[in-house]
C-alpha positions, -999 to 999 in steps of 0.1 A, spaced: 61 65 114 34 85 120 4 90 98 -19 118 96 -53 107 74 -76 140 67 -112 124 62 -150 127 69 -153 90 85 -123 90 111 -137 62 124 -139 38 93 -96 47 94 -93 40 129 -116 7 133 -99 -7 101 -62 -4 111 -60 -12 148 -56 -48 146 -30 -74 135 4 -62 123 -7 -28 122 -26 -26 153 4 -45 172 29 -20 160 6 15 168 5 -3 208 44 -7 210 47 30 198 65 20 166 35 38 142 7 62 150 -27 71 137 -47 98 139 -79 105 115 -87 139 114 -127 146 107 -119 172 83 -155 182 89 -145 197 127 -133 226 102 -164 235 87 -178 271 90 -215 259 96 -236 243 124 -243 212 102 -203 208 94 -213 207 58 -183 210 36 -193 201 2 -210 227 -22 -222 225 -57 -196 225 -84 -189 259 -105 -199 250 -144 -229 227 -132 -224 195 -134 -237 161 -108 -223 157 -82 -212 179 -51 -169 189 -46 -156 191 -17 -144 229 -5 -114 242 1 -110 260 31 -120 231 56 -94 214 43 -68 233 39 -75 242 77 -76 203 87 -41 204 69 -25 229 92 -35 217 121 -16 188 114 10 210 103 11 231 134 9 195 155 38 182 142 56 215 134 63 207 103 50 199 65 51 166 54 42 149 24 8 148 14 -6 120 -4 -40 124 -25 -59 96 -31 -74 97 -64 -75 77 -99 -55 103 -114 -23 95 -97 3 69 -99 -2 36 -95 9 20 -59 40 -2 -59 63 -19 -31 89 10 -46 67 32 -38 56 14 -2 95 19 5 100 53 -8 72 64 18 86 40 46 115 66 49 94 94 61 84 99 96 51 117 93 25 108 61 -6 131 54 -33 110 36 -62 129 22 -96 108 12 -116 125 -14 -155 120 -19 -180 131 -37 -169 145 -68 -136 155 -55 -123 184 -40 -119 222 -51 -86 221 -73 -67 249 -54 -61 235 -25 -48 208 -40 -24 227 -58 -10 241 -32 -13 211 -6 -6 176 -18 30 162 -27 17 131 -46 -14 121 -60 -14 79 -59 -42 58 -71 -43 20 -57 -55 10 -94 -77 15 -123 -113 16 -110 -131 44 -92 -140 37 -54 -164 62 -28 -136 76 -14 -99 74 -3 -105 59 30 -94 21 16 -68 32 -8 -50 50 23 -57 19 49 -41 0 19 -12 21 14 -8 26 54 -9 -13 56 21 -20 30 39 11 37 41 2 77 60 -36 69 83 -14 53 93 6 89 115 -14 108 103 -34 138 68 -34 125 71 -71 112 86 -96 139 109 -115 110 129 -86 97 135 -105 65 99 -109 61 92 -73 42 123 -79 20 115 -120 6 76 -117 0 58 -109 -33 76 -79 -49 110 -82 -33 134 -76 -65 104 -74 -86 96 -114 -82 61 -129 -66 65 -152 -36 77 -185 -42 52 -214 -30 46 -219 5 33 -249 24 28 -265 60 25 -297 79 9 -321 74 33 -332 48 3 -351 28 -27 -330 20 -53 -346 -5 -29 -366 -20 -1 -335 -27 27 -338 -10 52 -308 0 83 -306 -23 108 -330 -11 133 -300 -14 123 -285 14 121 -314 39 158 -324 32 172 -294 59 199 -283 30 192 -245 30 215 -234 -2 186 -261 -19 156 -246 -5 169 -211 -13 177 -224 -46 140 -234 -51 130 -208 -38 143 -183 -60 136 -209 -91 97 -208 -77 94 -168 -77 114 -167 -115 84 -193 -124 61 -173 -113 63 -144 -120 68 -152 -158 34 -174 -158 16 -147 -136 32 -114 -141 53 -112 -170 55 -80 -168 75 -75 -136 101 -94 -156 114 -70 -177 126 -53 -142 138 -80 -123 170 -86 -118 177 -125 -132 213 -138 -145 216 -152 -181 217 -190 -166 187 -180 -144 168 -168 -175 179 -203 -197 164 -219 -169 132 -203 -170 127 -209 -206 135 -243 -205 107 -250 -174 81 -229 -195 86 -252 -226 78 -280 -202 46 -261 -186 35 -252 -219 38 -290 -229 16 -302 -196 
């Protein structure tokens, strides 16, 4: 995987994703980043590349031409035209589907907005998908991208060291992440689930999978409706949120 993120602060994208997972993976070879300063494009000796909007209005957009040019570089780089993602309220809202869906591809153009935006046209004829990371408005699109880049590369095989790791956290089949917990086995008087210190593993995955149902109904009840539970799973479930609702 190899992303391409078109920006006026290259360096807040490059000092933000070159360590942990992310950085580990970009040093074997297995992703690569480069931020291109969209400003190298400008047409002026003070690489200005914002002007005052047409209509009047606060606020200064973003032009066109610098880049559109910063675009086709990368283009040219990579021979190709990949998908161009456009961070911005308007779009859809980030999922793990989505994180997978973008996984597949090997190069990913990110484009980071500011100031009021950027001149509609070449966004019409540029970006591929416009993605927002959530309701709220943000400075810019540098950390929606570095948090799209981030859950879209533990998608890309041999990124994480447990390959089962992207596929059984939060999200996985639309369920959160069941509990977790570590030694000591006694913490302030809670203890760890006796299930998973008796070594039978068709138990532990049993609660497990019982843990995530549990909780995603109490905290997400809306990932529910697309989650894919059997009919004895789901008399379960309403049987242990009777008894939650009586505590």
């Amino acid at each position: 995987m190899n992303y391409h993120v078109l920006t006026l602060f290259p360096d807040m994208i490059q000092d933000g994703l070159n360590t942990s997972i992310i950085g580990r993976a970009m040093a074997k070879g297995i992703l690569s980043l480069e931020a291109v300063n969209i400003r190298d494009y400008a047409f002026n000796k003070h690489q200005k590349v914002d002007d005052y909007p047409y209509g009047g209005g606060a606020g200064m957009v973003m032009q066109a031409e610098p880049v559109y040019l910063a675009y086709e570089a990368v283009c040219q780089k990579i021979q190709g035209k990949p998908r161009v993602i456009y961070l911005t309220p308007q779009g859809r809202v980030f999922n793990q589907d989505m994180a997978r869906e973008f996984a597949m591809e090997e190069d990913l153009i990110f484009l980071c907005g500011h100031y009021e935006g950027i001149d509609e046209r070449v966004l019409e004829e540029i970006v591929t998908d416009q993605v927002s990371i959530g309701d709220y408005v943000l400075t810019g699109g540098e950390l929606p991208s570095m948090v799209m880049i981030d859950a879209i590369s533990r998608m890309v095989p041999g990124v994480l060291s447990n390959e089962e790791s992207g596929q059984t956290e939060s999200f996985a089949g639309n369920l959160l992440e069941y509990p977790q917990y570590s030694r000591p086995e006694e913490w302030h008087g809670k203890k760890v689930p006796p299930v998973l210190l008796s070594g039978h593993h068709a138990n532990v995955e049993k609660w497990r999978r019982e843990q995530s149902i549990l909780r995603t109904a109490m905290y997400r009840p809306d990932l529910l409706e697309e989650a894919d539970i059997s009919e004895k799973e789901k008399a379960w479930l309403s049987q242990n949120l009777k008894l939650e609702g009586d505590s």
